[in-house]
C-alpha positions in Angstrom: 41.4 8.9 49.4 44.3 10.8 47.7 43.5 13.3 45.2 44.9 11.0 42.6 42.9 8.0 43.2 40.0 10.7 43.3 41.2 12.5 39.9 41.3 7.9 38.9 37.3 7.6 39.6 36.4 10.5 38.5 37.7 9.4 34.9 36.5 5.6 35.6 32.9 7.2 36.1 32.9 9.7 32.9 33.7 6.6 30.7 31.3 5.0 32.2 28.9 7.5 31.5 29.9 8.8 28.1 28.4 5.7 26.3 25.5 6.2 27.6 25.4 10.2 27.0 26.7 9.2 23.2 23.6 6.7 22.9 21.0 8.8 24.0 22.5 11.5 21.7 22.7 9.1 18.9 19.9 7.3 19.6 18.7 8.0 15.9 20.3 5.8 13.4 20.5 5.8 9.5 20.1 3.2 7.6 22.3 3.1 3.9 20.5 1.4 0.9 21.5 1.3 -2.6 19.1 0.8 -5.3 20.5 -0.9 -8.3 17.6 -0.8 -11.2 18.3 -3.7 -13.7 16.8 -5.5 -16.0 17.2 -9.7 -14.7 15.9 -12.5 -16.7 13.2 -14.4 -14.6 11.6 -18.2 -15.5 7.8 -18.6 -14.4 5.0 -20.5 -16.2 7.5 -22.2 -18.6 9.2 -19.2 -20.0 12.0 -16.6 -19.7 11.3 -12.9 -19.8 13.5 -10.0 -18.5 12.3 -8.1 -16.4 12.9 -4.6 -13.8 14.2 -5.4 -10.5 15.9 -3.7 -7.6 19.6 -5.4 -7.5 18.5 -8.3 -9.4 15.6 -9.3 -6.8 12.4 -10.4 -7.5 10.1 -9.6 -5.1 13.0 -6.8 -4.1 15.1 -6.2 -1.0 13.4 -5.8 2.4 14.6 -2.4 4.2 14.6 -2.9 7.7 14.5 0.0 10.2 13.2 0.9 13.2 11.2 3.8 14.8 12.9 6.9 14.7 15.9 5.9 12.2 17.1 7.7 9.4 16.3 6.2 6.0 18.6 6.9 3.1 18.0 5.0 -0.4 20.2 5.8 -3.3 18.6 4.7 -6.5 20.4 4.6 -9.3 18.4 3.7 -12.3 20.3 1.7 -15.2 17.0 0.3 -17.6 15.8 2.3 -20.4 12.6 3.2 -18.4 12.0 6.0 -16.3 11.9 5.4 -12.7 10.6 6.8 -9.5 10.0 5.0 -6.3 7.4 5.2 -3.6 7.7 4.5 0.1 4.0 3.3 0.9 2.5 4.4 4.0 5.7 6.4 5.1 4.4 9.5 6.4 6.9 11.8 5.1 6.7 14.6 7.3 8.3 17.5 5.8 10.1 15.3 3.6 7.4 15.3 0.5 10.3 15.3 -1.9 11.3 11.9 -1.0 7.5 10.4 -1.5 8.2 9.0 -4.9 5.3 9.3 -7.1 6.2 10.7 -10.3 5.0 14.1 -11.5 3.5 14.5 -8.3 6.2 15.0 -6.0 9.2 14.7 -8.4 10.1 14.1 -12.0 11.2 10.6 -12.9 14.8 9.1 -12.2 16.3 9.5 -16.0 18.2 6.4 -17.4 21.5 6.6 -16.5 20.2 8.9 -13.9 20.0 8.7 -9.4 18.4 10.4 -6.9 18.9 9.8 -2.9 15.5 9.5 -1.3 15.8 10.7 2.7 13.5 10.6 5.3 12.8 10.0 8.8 10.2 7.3 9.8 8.3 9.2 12.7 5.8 7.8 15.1 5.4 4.3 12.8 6.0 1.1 13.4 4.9 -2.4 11.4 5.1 -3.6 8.1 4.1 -1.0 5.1 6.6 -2.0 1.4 7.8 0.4 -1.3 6.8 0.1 -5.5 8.2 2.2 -8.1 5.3 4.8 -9.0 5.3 5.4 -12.3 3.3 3.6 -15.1 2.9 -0.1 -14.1 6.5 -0.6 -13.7 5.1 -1.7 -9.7 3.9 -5.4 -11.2 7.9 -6.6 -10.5 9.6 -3.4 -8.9 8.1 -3.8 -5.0 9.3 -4.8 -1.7 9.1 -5.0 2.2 9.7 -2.3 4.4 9.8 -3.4 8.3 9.5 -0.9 11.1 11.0 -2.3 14.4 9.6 -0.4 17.6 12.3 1.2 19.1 15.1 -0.5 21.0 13.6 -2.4 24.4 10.7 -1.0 23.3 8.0 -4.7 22.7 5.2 -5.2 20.7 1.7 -5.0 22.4 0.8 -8.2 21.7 2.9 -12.0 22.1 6.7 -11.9 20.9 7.0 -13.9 17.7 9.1 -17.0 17.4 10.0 -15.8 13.7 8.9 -12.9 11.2 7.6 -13.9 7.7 7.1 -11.3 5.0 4.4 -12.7 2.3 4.2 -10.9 -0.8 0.7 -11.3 -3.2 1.4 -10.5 -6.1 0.8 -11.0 -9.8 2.9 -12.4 -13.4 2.5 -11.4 -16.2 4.1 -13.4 -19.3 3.9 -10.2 -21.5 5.6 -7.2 -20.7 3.6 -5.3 -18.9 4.5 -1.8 -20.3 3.2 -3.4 -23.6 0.1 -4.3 -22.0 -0.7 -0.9 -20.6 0.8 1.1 -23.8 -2.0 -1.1 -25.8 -5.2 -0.3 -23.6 -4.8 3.3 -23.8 -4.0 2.6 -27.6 -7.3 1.6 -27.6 -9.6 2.7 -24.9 -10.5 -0.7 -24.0 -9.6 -2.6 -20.8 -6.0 -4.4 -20.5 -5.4 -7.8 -20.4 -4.9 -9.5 -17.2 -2.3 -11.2 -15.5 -1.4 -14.7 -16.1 -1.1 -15.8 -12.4 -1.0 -15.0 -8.6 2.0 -15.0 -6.6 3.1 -15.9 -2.9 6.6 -14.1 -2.8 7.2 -14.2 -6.3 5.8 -18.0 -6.9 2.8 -18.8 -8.5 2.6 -22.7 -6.7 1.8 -25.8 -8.8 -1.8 -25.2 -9.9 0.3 -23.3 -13.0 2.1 -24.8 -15.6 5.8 -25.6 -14.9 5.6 -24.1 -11.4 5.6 -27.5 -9.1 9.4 -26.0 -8.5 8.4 -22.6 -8.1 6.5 -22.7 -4.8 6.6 -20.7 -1.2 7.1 -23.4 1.5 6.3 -21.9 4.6 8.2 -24.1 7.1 7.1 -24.1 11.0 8.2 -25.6 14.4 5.2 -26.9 16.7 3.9 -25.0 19.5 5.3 -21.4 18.1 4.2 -18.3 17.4 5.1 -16.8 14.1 4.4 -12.9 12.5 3.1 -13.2 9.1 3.7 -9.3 7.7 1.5 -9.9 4.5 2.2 -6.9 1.3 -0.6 -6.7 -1.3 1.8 -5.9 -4.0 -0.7 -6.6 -6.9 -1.0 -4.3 -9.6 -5.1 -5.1 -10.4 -6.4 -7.1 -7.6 -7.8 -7.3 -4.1 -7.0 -11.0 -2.3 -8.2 -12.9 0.2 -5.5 -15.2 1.8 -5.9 -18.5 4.0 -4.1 -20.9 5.7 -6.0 -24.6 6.0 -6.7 -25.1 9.3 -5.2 -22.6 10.8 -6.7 -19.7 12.4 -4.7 -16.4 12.0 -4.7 -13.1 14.4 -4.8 -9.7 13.1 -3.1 -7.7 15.2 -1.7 -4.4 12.9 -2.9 -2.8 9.4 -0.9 -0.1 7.3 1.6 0.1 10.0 -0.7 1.0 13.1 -1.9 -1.8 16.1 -5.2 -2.7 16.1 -7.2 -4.5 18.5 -6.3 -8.5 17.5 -9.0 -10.9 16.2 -9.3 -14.2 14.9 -10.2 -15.0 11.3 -9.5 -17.8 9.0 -9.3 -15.4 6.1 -7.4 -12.2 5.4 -8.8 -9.8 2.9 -6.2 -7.4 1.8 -6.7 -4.7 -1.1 -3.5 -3.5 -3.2 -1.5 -1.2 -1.3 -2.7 -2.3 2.3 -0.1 -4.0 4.5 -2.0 -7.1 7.2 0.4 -8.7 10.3 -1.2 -11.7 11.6 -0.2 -14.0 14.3 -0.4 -17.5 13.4 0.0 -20.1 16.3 1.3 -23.4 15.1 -0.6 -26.5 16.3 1.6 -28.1 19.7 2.1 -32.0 18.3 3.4 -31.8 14.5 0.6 -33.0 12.5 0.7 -36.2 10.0 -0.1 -33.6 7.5 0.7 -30.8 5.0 -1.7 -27.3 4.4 -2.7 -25.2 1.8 -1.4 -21.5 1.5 -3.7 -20.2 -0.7 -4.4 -16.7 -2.3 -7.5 -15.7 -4.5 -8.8 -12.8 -5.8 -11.9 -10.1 -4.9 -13.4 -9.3 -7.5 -16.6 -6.9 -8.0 -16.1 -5.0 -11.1 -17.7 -6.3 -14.8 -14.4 -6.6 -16.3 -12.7 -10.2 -16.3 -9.9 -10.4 -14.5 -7.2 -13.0 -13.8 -9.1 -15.9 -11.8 -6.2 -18.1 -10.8 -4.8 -19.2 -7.0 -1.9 -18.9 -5.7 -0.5 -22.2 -3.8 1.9 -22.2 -1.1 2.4 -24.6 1.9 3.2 -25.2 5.4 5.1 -27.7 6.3 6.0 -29.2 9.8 9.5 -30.1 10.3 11.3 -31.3 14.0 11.8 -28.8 16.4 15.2 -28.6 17.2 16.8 -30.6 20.6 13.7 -32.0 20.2 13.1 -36.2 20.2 9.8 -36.0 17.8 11.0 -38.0 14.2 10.4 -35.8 10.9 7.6 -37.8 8.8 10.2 -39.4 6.5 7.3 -40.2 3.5 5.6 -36.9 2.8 3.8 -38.2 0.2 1.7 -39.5 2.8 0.7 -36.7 4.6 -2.7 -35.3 4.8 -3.0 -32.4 2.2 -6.0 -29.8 3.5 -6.9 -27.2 1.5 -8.6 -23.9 2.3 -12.1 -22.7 2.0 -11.7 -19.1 0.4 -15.5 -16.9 -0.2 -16.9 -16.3 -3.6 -14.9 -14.3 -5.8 -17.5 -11.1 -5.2 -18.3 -12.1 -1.4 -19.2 -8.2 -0.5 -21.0 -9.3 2.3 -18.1 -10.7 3.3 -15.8 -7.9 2.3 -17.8 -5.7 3.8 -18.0 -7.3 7.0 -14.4 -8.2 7.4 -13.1 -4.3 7.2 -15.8 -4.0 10.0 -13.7 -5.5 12.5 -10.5 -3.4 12.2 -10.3 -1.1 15.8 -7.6 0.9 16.4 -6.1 0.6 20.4 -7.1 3.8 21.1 -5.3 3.1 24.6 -3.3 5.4 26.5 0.5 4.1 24.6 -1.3 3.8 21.2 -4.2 6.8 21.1 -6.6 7.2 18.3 -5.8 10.9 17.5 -8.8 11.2 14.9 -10.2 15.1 14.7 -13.5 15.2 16.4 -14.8 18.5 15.2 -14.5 19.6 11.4 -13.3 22.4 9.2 -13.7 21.3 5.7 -16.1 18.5 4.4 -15.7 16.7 1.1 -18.2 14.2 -0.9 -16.3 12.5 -3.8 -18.0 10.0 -6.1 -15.4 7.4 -7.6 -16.4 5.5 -10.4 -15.9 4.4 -14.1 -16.9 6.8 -17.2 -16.2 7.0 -20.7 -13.9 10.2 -22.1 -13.8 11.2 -26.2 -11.0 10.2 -27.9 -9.1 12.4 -30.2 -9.9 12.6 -34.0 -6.5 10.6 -34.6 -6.9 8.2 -32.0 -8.6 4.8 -33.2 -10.1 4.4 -30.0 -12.5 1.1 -29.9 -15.3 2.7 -27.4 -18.8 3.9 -29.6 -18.5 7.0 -31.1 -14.3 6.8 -30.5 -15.0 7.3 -26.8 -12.6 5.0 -24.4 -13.2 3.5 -21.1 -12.0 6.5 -18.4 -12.6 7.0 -14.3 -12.6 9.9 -12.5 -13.4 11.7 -9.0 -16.5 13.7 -8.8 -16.6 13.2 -12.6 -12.7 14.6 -13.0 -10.4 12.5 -14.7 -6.8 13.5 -13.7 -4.1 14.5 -16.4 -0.5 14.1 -15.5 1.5 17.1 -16.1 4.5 17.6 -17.3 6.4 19.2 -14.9 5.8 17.8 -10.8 2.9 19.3 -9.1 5.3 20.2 -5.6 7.7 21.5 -7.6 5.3 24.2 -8.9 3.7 24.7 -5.7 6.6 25.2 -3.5 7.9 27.5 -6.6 5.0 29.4 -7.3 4.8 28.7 -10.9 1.3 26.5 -11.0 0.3 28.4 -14.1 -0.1 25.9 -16.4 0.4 23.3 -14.4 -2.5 22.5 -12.1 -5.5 24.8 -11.2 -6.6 24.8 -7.5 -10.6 24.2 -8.4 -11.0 20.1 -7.4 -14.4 20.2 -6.8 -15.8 19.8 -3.1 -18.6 17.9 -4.5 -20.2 15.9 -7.4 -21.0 18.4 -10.4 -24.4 17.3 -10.3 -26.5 14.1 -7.8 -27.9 11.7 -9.3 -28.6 8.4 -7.6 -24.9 7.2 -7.4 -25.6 3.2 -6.9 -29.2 2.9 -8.9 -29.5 3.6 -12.6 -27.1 5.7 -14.0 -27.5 8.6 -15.4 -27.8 8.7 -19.5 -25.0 11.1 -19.8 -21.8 9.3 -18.6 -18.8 11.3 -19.9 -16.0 12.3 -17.7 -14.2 15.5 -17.2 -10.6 15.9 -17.3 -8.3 18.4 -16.3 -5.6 18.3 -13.4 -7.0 19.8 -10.5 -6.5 20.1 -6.7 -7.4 20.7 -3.6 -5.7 23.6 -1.1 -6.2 23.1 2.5 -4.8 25.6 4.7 -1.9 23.6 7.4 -3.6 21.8 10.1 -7.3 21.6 8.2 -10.0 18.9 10.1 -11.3 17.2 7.0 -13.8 14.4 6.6 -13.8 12.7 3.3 -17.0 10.7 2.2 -16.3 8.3 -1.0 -18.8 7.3 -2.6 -19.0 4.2 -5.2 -21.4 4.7 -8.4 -22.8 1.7 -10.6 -21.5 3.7 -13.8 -20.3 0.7 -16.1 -20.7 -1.0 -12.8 -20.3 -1.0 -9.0 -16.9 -1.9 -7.9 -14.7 -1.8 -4.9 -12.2 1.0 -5.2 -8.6 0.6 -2.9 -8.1 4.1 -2.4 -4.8 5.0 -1.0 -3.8 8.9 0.9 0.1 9.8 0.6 1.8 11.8 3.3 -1.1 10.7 5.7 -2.8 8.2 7.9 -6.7 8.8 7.9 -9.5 7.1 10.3 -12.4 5.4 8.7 -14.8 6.5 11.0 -17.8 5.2 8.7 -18.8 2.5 5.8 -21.8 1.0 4.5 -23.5 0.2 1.2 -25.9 1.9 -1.0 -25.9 5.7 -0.9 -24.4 7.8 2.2 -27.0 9.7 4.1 -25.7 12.9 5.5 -28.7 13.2 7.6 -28.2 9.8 9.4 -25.4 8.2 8.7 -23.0 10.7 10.2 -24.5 9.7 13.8 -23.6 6.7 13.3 -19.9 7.0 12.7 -17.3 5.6 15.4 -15.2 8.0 16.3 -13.8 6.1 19.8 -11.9 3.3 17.9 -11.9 3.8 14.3 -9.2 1.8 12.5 -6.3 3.9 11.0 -5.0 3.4 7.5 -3.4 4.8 4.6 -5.5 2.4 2.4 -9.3 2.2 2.4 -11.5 0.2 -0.2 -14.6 2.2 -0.8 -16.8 -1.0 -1.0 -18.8 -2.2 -4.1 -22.0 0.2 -4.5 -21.3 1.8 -0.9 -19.4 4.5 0.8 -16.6 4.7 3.1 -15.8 7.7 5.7 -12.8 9.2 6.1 -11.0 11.6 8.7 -7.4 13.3 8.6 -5.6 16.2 10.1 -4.0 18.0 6.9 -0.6 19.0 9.2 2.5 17.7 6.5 2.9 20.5 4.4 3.3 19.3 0.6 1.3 18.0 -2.3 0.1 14.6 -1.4 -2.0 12.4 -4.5 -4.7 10.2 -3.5 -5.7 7.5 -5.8 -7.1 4.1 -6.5 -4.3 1.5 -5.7 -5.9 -0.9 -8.6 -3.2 0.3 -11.5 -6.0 0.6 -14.4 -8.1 2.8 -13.2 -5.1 4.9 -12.1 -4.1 4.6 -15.4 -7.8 5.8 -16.5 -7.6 8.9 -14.3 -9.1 7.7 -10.8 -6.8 10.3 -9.1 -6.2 13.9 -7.5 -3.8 15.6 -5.4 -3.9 17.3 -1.9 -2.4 20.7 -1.9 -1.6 21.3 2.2 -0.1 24.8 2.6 3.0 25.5 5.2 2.3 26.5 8.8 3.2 29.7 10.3 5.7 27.7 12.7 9.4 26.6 11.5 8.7 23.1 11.6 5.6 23.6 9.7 7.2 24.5 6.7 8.2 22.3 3.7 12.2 22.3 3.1 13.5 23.2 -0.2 14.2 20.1 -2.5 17.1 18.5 -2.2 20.0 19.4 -5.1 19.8 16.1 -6.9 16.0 16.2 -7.5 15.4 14.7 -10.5 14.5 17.1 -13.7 11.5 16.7 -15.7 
């Protein structure tokens, strides 16, 4: 061979290479968004009302990523609101300033005002959405985020003919700042929403909404991902599809071990793929999508159903004729549970198991450094001598964590922190415990007033902690969503009445647990929690049911930075909002 021919494949070969060398270089890849805040006029239940949207979309844009990829969201806010956004279920590790929540981990987007949120999704894949986090500006500002797996990389369970987002959520024909702004006015509980939605339609059980229905539409004999979003702002849902069994097969943006169910229950905040398997023949009829809510408070709330439908139409090259008279078909119609089914409830979050296999391990601490007992419930707070607050004695309706209602502050909690300037801010004495046991689910206690003040907790970088949280019939027993930021935890126990550290603890599964960002501490019971504290930051934990975040039923997580370079929280970035 001469030495030019040589010198030829030599150069053949490195070009050959280099792609490959520059792909598994820049395997990474980041993803642009721009997020336009506007005010759109929207028409549902036979009127007009302007609302906040991302670019004019309601529900808002999906992002789409996959594992490993760069995320970077400008959002540029142009309403007269402030505005901060929240990535749900993104782990944000070392990237707390981008977690959204106002006061917490940043000060609002001003009007007229942007920030560029930035982060890296690591080691998560499946559906979890993003909400503005600040007042309840969530009810219309929400949308999908998708995590791919990484290239070539499948999922561990049948390859879907098509992926469907499904949004619940809820409308509200008054403004739902208003709304808000008035209960805290006057103590009392807000007024609920005026109807359920399936992506942003209520379906025709509501007035003037025959035209404003989600029409699922499916081939025969396919399989289809159904990545359903509780985006509600007040309440938990089951969801059904008549005569159809669905397969859950990931929560929160973690595999679990699939099963079959004819209902999904899904609290706000918590993110449900399913696998539906369309029937093989198309059917001479039409099926009811339908979405409900559960409920287990005393309060009213907005009793109404969503109604969507799925519809068989010809699968393509195919020789089957489309039904040409629909009014024809067959309508079926789901069977949803009770409205305040907890057996149900209860039994239904029993079933979630992680994979815990060799590709997708259950990582869950098995020994334990610190060990918390929290008490969420309801409580009444004293009202100011120049509020009008309608409670007796000027008292209005409050909740709190082991009897602390939370205060905002004024300046963000991880900007005083990482600046050492928490004097004034926040103090670091959260209580470990209740201030004083009574029996939490039985008859309460005569003395019901809350606390307030805004406290936290400081855990030392790479704490074990187990988390018990326990419901109390003050006012009334309810189910509590509570959502963890900057983490995934392991519900390693749950059952009702009052948790028994003597013998519920053996008891606990700590081979399988389900992992979740999102937990509802059932109705009069207890749920158990376990996380590793290793992402340095202040993280809030709250209820993911907007009014009692509003009436306090939140705290923050104060993890401290490692001794190791990558266990140490960045500065903020130089367009972090200023409070």
């Amino acid at each position: 061979m001469s030495s030019i021919m040589r010198v030829m494949l030599i150069v053949l070969c490195a070009l050959c290479i280099l792609p490959e060398l520059a792909h598994a270089k820049h395997a990474r890849t980041t993803r642009h968004y721009k997020f336009n805040i506007k005010m759109q006029n929207v028409t549902r239940l036979c009127q007009t009302k302007s609302i906040v949207t991302v670019n004019g979309q309601f529900p808002g844009p999906r992002i789409i990523a996959r594992e490993g990829d760069r995320v970077v969201i400008k959002v540029v806010n142009h309403v007269k609101y402030n505005i901060s956004i929240h990535w749900h279920g993104i782990r944000q590790i070392r990237s707390g300033w981008a977690d959204g929540p106002a006061y917490i981990t940043q000060c609002p987007i001003l009007p007229g005002k942007s920030y560029v949120y930035n982060f890296t999704i690591i080691g998560q894949r499946g559906t979890l959405w993003w909400h503005a986090h600040i007042s309840w500006l969530r009810s219309t500002l929400h949308g999908s985020i998708v995590i791919l797996p990484k290239k070539h990389v499948p999922y561990p369970f049948p390859h879907p003919f098509k992926e469907v987002p499904i949004v619940l959520g809820e409308w509200w024909k008054a403004d739902t700042e208003a709304v808000i702004n008035q209960a805290i006015k006057t103590g009392l509980a807000p007024n609920n929403s005026d109807a359920h939605t399936i992506n942003g339609l209520p379906g025709p059980l509501n007035n003037c909404s025959a035209k404003d229905t989600f029409k699922l539409k499916v081939q025969p004999g396919k399989t289809y991902l159904l990545r359903i979003i509780n985006a509600a702002l007040n309440d938990e849902m089951f969801f059904s599809i008549a005569n159809h069994t669905l397969h859950v097969v990931e929560a929160d943006a973690v595999y679990v071990k699939p099963f079959p169910t004819n209902i999904v229950l899904i609290t706000p905040g918590q993110t449900t793929n399913v696998l539906l398997k369309t029937k093989s023949i198309i059917p001479n009829a039409k099926f009811i999508i339908a979405s409900r809510p559960y409920a287990t408070g005393p309060a009213s709330f907005d009793n109404t159903t969503a109604i969507g439908f799925l519809e068989y139409k010809k699968r393509s090259h195919s020789n089957t004729k489309p039904n040409k008279n629909k009014n024809n078909l067959k309508l079926f119609k789901p069977t949803l549970p009770k409205f305040n089914d907890t057996v149900f409830a209860m039994n239904f979050n029993k079933r979630f198991r992680s994979l815990a296999n060799s590709r997708f391990p259950a990582k869950l601490p098995k020994t334990i450094d610190r060990h918390f007992f929290f008490t969420v419930g309801l409580g009444i707070s004293q009202c100011s001598k120049n509020q009008a607050c309608q409670g007796p004695n000027n008292t209005r309706v409050a909740a709190a964590i082991n009897n602390v209602s939370f205060v905002m502050p004024n300046t963000a909690l991880l900007q005083a922190h990482f600046f050492n300037k928490s004097k004034g801010v926040f103090t670091t004495d959260f209580p470990s415990n209740p201030p004083f046991k009574f029996n939490y689910t039985g008859t309460p206690p005569k003395n019901i007033m809350v606390t307030s003040g805004t406290k936290v907790v400081v855990l030392p970088y790479n704490t074990k902690v187990e988390l018990v949280l326990q419901d109390t019939s003050i006012i009334g027993a309810e189910s509590h969503p509570l959502h963890l930021h900057g983490f995934n935890f392991f519900i390693v126990g749950q059952g009702n009445g009052n948790f028994d550290p003597k013998n519920d603890p053996s008891k606990f599964n700590l081979v399988d647990p389900p992992e979740r960002n999102t937990a509802g501490v059932p109705s009069g019971g207890w749920v158990a929690l376990r996380f590793l504290a290793d992402n340095p930051g202040v993280w809030f934990m709250h209820c993911h049911l907007e009014v009692h975040t509003s009436w306090g039923l939140k705290m923050a997580w104060v993890v401290q930075d490692g001794k190791g370079r990558n266990q140490k929280l960045p500065p903020p970035p130089s367009d972090l909002p200023k409070c």
